[in-house]
N, C-alpha and C positions, 0 to 999 in steps of 0.2 A: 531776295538778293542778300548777300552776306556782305559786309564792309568791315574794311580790315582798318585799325586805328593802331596806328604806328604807337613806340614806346611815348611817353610826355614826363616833363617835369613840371607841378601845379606851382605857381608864386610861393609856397614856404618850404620847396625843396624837395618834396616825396614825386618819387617818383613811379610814374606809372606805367606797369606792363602793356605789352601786347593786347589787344584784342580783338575779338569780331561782333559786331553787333550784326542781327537778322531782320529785315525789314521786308515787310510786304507787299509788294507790287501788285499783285494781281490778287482776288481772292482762290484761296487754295483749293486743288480738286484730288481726290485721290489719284496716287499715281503706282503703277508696280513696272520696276525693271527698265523703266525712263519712258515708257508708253500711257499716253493716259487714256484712262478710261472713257468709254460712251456713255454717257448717261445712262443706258438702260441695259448697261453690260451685269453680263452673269459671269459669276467666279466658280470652277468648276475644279475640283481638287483631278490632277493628273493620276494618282493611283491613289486604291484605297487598300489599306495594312491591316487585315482583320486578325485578331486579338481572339485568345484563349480566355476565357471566366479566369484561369490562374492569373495569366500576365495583368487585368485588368485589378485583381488583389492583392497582388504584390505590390504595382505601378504607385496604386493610395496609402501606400506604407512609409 
């Protein structure tokens, strides 16, 4: 959960910005694209971009 803390001014006058703090609610699960995951879900790349010896020599330059 994000909480939004308004500007403040502390007792000797400074004043303090904006912010958000993040807090945890739930414990976290991975999540992709607002869908969450099944426990025993597999990630499977949609296409794969196969690569010359050249491109792969240049790429580590």
């Amino acid at each position: 959960m994000r909480v939004w803390v308004a500007p403040w001014e502390d007792a000797d006058g400074t004043l303090h910005g904006a912010n958000h703090l993040y807090i945890e609610v739930l414990p976290r699960r991975w999540q992709l694209d607002g869908a969450v995951l099944p426990a025993a879900g597999v990630l499977q790349p949609l296409q794969i971009a196969e690569r010359s010896q050249t491109d792969l020599t240049n790429h580590r330059r």
